[in-house]
N, C-alpha and C positions, 0 to 999 in steps of 0.2 A: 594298850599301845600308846595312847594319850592323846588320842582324836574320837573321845567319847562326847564334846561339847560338840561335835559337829551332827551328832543325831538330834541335837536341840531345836534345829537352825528350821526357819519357817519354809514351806513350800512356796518361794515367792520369785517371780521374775525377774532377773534386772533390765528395766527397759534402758534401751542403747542410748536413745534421746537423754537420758538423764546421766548416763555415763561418761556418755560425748560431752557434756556439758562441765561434770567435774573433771574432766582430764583434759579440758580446754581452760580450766580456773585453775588449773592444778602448776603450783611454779617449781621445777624441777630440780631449784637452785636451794631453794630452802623447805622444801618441802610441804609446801601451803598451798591449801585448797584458799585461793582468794576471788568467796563468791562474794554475791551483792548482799546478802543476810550476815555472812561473819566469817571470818579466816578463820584456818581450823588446819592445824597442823596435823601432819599423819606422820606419827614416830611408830621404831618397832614395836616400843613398848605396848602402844594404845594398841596396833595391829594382834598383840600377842594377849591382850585382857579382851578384847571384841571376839576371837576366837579359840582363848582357851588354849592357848598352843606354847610348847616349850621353848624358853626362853634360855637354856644354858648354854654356859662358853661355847663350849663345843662348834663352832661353824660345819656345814657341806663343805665340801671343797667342788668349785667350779668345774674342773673338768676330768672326768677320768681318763687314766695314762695305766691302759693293759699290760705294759711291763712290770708295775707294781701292786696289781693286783694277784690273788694267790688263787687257786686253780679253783676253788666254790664260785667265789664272787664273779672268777669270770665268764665262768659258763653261766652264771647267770646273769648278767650283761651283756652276753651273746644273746641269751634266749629271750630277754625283755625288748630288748634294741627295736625299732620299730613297731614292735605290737600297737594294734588299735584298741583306741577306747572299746570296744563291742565283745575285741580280742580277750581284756583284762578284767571286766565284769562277769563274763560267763567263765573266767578261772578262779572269780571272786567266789561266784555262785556254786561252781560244781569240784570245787578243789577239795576231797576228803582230809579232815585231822586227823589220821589214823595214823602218821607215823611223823617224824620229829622231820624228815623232810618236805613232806608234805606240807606240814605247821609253818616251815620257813617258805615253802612258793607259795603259799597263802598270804603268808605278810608282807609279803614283796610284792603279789598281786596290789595285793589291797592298799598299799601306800603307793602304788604306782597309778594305780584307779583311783582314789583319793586328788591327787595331784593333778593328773589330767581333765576328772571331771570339776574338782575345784580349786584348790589350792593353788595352782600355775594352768590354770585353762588359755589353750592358744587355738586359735584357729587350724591351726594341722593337727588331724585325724590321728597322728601314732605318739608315740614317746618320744620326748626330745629328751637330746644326750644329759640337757640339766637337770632331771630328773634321775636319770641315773645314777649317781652317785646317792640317793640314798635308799638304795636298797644293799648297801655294805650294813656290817653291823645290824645287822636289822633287831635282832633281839635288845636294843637297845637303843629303841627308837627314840625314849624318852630324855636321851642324855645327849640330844641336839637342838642344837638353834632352830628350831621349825622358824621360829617368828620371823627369823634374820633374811633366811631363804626365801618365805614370802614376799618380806617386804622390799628384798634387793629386787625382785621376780618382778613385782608390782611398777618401781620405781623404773627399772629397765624402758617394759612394756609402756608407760606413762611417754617416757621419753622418746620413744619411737614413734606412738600415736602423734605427738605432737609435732615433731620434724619432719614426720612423711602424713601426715595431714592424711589418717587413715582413719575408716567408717567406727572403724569400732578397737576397744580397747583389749588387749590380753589381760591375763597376771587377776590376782584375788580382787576385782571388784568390790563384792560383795562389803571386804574387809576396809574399803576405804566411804564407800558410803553410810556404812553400820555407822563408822568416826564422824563423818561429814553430820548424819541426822540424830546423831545424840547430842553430838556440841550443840548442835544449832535448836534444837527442840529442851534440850533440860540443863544447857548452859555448863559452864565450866567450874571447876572446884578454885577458889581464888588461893586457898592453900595448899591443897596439892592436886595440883591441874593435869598427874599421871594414874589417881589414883582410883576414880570411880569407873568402872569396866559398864562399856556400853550395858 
């Protein structure tokens, strides 16, 4: 499905003290983490080689509009629509591959559990509508912008923490510190500064 680099990823905590701190460095205009060690830009790109996530044209589309969806997609946008994270993992775990619909509320689970517990992690417990729109298509998870989604997700959440001056940050974390502690610990390529993946 093309979220195989994310079994790689360490068992490791993000502490908040330290996220607070790059999302208070973090300038929302040009996208620079400007801490006292080194600015360190987070582009999709970097976000999409630190996570191994797909990079093609293809965008999400922001919002979904139920008159344009066709009678699958939207029973299953009915049936995801609030679900909790706890909801989505134990359909992760106990959803049979036995039949080709089964396979598809499997990867709808699992990109939806995906998402929630990493990928666009927010404070609210269930499914947010942003997430919804990518359980369309789903057999062809590979031929979308993951990175773009992320990193719009990230950039959002940044800018919210920062206007309303809140405890903690939403959106891929993880994905913007990986950038943060590779720049600043093994330094930048001076020829091509997009090229070496945390």
């Amino acid at each position: 499905m093309g979220f195989g680099a994310l079994s790689n990823l360490p068992n490791y905590y993000l502490k908040h003290k330290v996220m607070k701190e790059l999302t208070n460095c973090y300038d929302i205009y040009d996208n620079t983490i400007h801490a006292i060690a080194e600015e360190v830009q987070i582009t999709t790109h970097k976000i999409g080689n630190a996570l191994e996530l797909s990079s093609k044209v293809k965008a999400f589309d922001e919002k979904v509009s139920p008159k344009e969806l066709n009678e699958e997609d939207y029973a299953a946008c009915k049936f995801f629509q609030g679900k909790s994270q706890a909801a989505l993992k134990k359909l992760v775990k106990e959803t049979p591959l036995d039949t080709d619909e089964n396979k598809r509320l499997f990867m709808r689970a699992f990109v939806l559990c995906i998402q929630k517990c990493f990928l666009l992690p927010t404070s609210l417990a269930n499914v947010t509508p942003r997430a919804l729109p990518t359980i369309f298509d789903i057999e062809n998870t590979r031929r979308r912008n993951w990175t773009l989604h992320v990193h719009n997700f990230l950039l959002e959440e940044v800018k919210k923490a920062k206007l309303q001056n809140t405890k903690s940050t939403n959106g891929c974390c993880y994905a913007m510190l990986t950038n943060y502690f590779h720049e600043t610990h093994f330094g930048k390529d001076a020829k091509e500064p997009e090229a070496q993946p945390p």
